[in-house]
TIKOL-327100 format. One record per residue: x negated, y, z of N, C-alpha, C in turn. Coordinates in steps of 0.2 Angstrom, whole numbers, plus 5000, padded with zeros to 4 digits. Atoms other than C-alpha are relative to their C-alpha. Example, Ala and Ser with C-alpha at 12.3 -4.5 7.8 and 13.67 -1.06 7.14 Angstrom:
% TIKOL-327100
499649945000493849785039499650065000;500449944999493249955036500450055003;
This chain:
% TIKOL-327100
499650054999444152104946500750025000;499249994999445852204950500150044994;500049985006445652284935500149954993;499750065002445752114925500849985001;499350024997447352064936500450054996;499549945004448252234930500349984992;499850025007447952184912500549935001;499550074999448751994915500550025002;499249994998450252054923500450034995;499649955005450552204910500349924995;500150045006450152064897500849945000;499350064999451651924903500350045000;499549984997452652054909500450024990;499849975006452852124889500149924997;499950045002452751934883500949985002;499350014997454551894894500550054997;499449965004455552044887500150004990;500150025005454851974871500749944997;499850055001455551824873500850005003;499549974999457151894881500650024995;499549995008457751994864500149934998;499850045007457551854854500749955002;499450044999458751744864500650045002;499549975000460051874866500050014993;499949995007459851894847500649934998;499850055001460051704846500849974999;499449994996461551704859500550034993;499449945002462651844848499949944993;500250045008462051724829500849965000;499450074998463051584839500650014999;499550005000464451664843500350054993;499450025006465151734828499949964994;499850085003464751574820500749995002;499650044995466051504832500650034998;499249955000467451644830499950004993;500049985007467051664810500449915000;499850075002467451454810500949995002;499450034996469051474824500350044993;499449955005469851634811500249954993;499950055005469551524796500649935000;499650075002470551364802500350065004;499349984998472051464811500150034992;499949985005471951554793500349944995;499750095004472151364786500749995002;499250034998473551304798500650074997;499049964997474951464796499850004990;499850025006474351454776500549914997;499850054999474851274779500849985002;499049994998476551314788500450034996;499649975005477151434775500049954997;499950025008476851294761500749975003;499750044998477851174774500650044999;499549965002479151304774500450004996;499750005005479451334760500149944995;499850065001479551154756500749965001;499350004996481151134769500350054997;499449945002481851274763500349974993;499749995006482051224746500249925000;499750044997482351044754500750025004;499650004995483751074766500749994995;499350045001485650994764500550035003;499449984999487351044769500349965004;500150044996487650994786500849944999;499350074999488850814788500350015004;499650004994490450834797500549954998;499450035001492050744800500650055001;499649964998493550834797500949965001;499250025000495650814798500250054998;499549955003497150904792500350005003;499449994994498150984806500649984994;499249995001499950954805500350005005;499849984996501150984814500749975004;499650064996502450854826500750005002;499349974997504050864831500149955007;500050064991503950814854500650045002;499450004995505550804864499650075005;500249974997505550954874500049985010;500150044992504950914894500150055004;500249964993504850984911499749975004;500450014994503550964925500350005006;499750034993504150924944499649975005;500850024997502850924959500449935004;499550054997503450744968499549985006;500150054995502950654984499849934999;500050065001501950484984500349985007;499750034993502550354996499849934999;500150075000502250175000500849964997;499250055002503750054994500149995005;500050034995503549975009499950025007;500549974994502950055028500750005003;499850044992503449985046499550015004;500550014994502950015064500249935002;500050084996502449845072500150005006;500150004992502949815090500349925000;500050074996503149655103500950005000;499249974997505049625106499949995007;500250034993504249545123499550065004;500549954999503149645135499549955004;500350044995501549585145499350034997;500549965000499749605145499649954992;500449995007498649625127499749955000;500650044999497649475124499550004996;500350015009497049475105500050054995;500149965005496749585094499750004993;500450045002496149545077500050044993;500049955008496449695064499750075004;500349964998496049865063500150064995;499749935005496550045054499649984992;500650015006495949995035500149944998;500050095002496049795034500849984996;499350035007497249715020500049945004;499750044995498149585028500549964994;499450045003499349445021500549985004;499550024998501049395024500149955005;500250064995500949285041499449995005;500649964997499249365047500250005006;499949974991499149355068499750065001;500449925003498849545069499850015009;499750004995499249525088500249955004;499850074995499349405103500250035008;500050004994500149435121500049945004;500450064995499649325137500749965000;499250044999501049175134500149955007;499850064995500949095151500649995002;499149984996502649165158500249974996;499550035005503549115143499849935000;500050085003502748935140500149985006;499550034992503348925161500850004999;499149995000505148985157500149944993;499850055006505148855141500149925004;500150084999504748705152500450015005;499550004997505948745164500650014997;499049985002507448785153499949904997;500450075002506648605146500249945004;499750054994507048515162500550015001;499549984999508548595166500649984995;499450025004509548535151499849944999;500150065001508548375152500449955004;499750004992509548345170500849994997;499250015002511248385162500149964994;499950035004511048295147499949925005;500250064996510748145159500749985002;499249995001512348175166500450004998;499649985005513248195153500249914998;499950075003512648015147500449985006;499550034995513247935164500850015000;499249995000514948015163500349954995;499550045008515347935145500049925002;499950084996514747775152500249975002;499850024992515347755169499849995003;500450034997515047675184499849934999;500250045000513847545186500549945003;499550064997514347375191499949995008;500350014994513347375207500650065005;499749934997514347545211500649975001;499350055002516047445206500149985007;500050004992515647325221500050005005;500049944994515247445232500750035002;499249974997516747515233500649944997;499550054997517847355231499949965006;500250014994516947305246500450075006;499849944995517547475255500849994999;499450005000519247435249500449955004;499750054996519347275257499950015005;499949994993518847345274500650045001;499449954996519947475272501049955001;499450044999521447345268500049965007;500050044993521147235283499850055004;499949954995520847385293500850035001;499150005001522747435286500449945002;499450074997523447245291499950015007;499950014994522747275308500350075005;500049944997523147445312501149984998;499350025000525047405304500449965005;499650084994525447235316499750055006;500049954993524747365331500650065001;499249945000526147505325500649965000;499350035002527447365323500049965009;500050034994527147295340500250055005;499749944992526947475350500850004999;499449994999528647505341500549955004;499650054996529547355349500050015005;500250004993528647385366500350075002;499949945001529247565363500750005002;499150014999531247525363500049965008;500250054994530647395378499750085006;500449974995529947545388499449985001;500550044998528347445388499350045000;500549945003527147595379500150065001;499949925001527047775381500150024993;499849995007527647865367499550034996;500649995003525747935366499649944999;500350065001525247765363500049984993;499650025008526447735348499850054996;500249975005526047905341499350004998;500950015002524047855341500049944995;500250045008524247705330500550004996;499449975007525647765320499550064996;500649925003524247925317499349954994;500850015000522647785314500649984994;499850055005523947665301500150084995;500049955007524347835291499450024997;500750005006522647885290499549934997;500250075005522147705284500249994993;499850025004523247695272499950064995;500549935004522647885265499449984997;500750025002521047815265499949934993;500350055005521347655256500150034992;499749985006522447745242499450044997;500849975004520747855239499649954998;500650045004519647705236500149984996;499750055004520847615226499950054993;500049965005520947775216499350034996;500749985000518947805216499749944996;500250075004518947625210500249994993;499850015008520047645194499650074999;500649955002519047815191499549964997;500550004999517447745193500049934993;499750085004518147565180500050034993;499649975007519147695166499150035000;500249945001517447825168500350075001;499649955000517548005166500650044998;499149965006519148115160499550034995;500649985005518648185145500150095000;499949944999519048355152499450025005;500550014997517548315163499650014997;500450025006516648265148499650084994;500249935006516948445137499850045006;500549984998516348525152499350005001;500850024997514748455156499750024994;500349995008514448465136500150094998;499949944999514848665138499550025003;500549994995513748685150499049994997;500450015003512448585140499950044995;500349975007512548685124499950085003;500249934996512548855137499349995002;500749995000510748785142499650004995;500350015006510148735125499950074995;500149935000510648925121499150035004;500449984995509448975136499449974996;500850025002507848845131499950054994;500349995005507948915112499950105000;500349974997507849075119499450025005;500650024995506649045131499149984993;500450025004505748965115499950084995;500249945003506049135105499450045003;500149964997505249235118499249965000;500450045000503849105117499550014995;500150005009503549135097499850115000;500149945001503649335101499450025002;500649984997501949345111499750004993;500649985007501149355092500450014996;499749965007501349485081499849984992;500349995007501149445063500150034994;499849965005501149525046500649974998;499450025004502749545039500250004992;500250005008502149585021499350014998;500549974999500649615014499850064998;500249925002499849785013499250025007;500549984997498449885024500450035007;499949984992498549925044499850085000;500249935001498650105042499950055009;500049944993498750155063500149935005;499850034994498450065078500050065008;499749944994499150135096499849985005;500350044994498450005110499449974998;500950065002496849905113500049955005;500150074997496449755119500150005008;499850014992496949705139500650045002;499549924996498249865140500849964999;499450025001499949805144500450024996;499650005006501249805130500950025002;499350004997503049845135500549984992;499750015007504549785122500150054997;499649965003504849875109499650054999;500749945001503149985110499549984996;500549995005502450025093499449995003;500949994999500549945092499750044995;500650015006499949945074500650044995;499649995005500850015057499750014996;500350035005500449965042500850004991;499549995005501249985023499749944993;500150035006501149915006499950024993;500049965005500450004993499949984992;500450045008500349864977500650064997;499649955004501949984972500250055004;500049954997502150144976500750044997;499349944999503650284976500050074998;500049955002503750444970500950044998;499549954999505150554977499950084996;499949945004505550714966500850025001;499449984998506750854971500250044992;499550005007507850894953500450055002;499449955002508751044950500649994998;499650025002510551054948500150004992;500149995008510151084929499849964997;500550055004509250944926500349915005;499550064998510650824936500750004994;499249995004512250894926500149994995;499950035006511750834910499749934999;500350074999511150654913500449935002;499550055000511850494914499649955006;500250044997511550394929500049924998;499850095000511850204922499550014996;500650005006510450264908499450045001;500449964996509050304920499350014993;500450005008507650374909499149995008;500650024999505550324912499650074999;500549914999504350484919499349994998;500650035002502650504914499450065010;500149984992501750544934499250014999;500749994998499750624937499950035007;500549994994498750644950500050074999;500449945001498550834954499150025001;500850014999496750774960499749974993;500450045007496450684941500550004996;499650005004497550764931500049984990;500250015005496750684916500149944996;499650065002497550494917500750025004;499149994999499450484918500149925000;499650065000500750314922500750004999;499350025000502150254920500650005003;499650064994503550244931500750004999;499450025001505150184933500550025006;499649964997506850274938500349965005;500050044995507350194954500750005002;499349994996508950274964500050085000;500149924998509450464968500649985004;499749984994510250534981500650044999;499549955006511850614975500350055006;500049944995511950724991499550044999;500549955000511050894989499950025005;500649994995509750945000500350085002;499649944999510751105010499650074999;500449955001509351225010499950024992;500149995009508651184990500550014998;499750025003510051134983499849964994;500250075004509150984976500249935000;500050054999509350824972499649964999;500750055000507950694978500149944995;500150025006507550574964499449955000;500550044997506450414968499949974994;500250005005505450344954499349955002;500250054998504550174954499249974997;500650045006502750114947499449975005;500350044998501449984951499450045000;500749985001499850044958499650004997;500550025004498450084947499449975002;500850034996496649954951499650065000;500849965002495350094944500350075006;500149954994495950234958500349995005;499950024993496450234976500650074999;499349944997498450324978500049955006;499650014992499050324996500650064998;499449994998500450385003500050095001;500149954998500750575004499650054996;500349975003499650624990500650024994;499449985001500550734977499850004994;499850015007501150724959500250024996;499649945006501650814943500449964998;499950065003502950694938500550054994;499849975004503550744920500649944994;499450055003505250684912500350054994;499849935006506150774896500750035003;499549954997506950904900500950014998;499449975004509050954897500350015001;499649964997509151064906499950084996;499649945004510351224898499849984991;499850045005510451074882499350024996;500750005005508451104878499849964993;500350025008507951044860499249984998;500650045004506650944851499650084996;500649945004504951084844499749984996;500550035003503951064831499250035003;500549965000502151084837499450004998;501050015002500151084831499649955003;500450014994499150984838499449994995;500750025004497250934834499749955005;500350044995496150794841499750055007;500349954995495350864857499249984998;500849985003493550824848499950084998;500049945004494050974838499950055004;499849924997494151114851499350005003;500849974997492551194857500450055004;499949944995492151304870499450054999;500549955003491351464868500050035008;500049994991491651524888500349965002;499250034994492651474903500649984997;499450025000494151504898500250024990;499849995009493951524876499949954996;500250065003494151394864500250024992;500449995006493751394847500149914997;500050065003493751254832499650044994;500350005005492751244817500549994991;499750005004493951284801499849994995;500250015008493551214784500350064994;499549975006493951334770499450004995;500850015006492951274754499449945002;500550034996491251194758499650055008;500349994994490951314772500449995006;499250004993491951334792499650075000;500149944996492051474800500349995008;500150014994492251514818500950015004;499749995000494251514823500350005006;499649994992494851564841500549984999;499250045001496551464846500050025008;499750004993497551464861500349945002;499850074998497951284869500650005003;499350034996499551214875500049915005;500050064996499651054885499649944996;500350065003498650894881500849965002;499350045002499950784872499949915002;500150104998499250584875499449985002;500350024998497650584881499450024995;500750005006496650624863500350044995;499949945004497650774856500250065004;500049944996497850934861500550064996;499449965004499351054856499750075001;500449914999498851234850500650034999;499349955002500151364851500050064996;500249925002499151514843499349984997;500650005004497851524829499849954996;500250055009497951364816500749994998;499449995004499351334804500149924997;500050065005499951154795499650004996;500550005005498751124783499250005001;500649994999497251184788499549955003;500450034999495751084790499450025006;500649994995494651074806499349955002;500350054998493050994812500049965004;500050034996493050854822499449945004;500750025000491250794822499550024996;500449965005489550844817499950095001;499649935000490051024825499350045005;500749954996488251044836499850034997;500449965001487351154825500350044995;499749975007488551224815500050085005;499649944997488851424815500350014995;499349995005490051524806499650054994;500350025007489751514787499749964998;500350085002488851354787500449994997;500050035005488751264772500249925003;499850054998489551094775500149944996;499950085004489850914768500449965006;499650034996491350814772499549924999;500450055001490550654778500649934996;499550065000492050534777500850034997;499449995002493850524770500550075003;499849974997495050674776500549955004;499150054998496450594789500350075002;499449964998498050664792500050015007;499750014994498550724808501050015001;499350004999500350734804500449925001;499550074997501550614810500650025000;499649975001503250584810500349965007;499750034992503550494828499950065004;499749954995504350594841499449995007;500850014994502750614857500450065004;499749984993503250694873499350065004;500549984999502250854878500350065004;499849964992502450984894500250084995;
């Protein structure tokens, strides 16, 4: 029996390595099937490339450009000039009154129109001093009328009633003086008797002459020396109210033009004193542009024929404006010996100038009788960069360019650019079309040649 098992074991055991080779045989059949199929198509695709190849090649075209023909310009010779901006406009705000903060209703930044309440102090005091200067001239104007009038009739009267006591107090007091004297001569009377109503009859008849006289007063009216006082006195109060009313009107600051509140000093509740700067605020729809000028560039100029600057941003030296010549200062400056030179243009919408920011401002120069140049220029399509600081154009000679180093000079208008080294009149450069070109490429003019010559005068640094 264990002699049988041995056999079956041998028996399978040789059956399995049987069956082992043949599927490593299998196995290795497959795979250079597989690799014999990959070699075959890669052999297909790159025979398939070369054909494509060689298809473009004997295809290909002469790249398309656009070219011009420098020439060369005759610009007014210039000079550059660093200048100062400035507001046209800029004012510190204050109270001409003082008292306590009540209102507040701006703030460092906000644009403001002309008549804006920027500012309010507490107007009790003052609308108390209005209503008193108010009654106070209400009082003498009252007066005033009485006087032009006169006395009433009930007053008239009155004092013709006081006249007739005092006359019949005069009749009695006389027949008492005319009797003492009689009894006086008679030794009848003391002589303090006689001088007692000799004293009452004089002051009667004092008395009456003032009534009599109080009575044609009071009949005619006032003297009109009376009249121009009182009326003196009234136009002195009428002074006072409209003062009083000023001071009434200065508890609110308002805008005096408009522009932006560039600084405020106090805050709300804090007392104000006259005449203490709160807020300061400017006007920047035009702005200013002070420039100090050399004596060389005063001496040959004509002040009644101011000339037009062209001014940049040294932050965006890439747009320039306009402005216009303003005043100059015909005193020189002790230390420079310059003369300051203000220069006038309307802000630009697309960029934010303020006040304090600095500016190339460039005018033609004639200073030591400088002259008109002739220079190069080329669109500023045409210039290439090959580093930082190297620039290059693409020169036509024939159907091919080649690769021609330059050296630049100032951009003249915003879309040419002046070369001072490396092209000549005549010469042809590319101006589009320039991505793929190297030097010796084959090329085709796409479009008509244009000229860059011109015979207008252009203004370049």
């Amino acid at each position: 029996m264990k002699l049988q098992n041995t056999k079956l074991g041998c028996f399978i055991q040789r059956r399995w390595k049987l069956v082992s080779a043949m599927t490593v045989i299998g196995i290795g059949s497959l795979a250079f099937q597989w690799f014999a199929g990959v070699s075959d198509g890669y052999a297909g695709s790159s025979r398939s490339a070369n054909a494509e190849g060689v298809a473009l090649t004997e295809t290909r075209q002469p790249h398309a450009v656009d070219v011009v023909e420098v020439g060369s310009e005759t610009f007014a010779a210039v000079t550059t000039y660093p200048g100062s901006i400035r507001a046209a406009a800029s004012v510190d705000l204050a109270f001409r009154v003082g008292g306590p903060l009540v209102e507040v209703n701006v703030k460092p930044g906000d644009h403001v129109k002309r008549g804006d309440v920027l500012m309010r102090i507490d107007p009790r005091d003052f609308d108390n001093a209005v209503a008193a200067a108010t009654a106070t001239l209400q009082s003498a104007e009252a007066e005033l009328a009485a006087m032009r009038k006169g006395a009433r009739e009930e007053d008239l009267l009155a004092l013709q009633a006081r006249i007739d006591a005092a006359e019949s107090r005069d009749r009695y007091l006389r027949a008492v003086f005319v009797r003492n004297q009689s009894l006086l001569n008679q030794n009848a009377v003391s002589q303090t008797e006689f001088d007692g109503s000799q004293s009452e009859l004089l002051s009667t008849e004092a008395e009456l002459r003032a009534l009599k006289q109080e009575f044609r007063k009071a009949k005619a009216g006032a003297r009109q020396e009376d009249i121009a006082a009182k009326e003196a006195s009234i136009r002195i109060m009428e002074t006072q109210l409209k003062i009083a009313r000023d001071q009434q009107q200065d508890t609110v600051l308002r805008a005096p033009f408009d522009g932006i509140i560039t600084r405020q000093s106090i805050e709300n509740h804090e007392q104000v004193g006259p005449s203490e700067v709160v807020l300061a605020m400017h006007n920047v729809s035009t702005l200013e542009i002070d420039v100090a000028l050399p004596e060389k560039e005063i001496v040959h100029r004509s002040i009644d024929n101011p000339v037009d600057v062209e001014v940049r941003l040294v932050a965006i030296p890439q747009q320039s404006w306009s402005a216009q010549f303003k005043e100059i200062n015909t005193e020189a400056d002790s230390a420079t010996r310059t003369y300051l030179v203000t220069f006038s243009m309307l802000a630009p919408t697309d960029v934010n100038i303020f006040p304090g920011m600095i500016a190339d401002v460039t005018l033609p120069s004639l200073a030591g009788g400088a002259t008109s140049d002739a220079v190069v220029t080329v669109p500023v399509a045409a210039v290439q960069s090959q580093h930082s600081a190297s620039r290059f154009v693409w020169v036509l000679e024939g159907n091919t360019v080649h690769r021609r180093m330059i050296r630049l000079g100032k951009l003249v208008d915003g879309i040419r650019q002046a070369v001072t080294e490396g092209l000549l009149p005549g010469e042809k450069v590319v101006t589009g079309g320039a991505s793929f070109l190297h030097d010796g490429a084959e090329v085709s003019v796409r479009e008509q040649e244009k000229s860059q010559s011109s015979t207008a005068v252009a203004v370049v640094q």
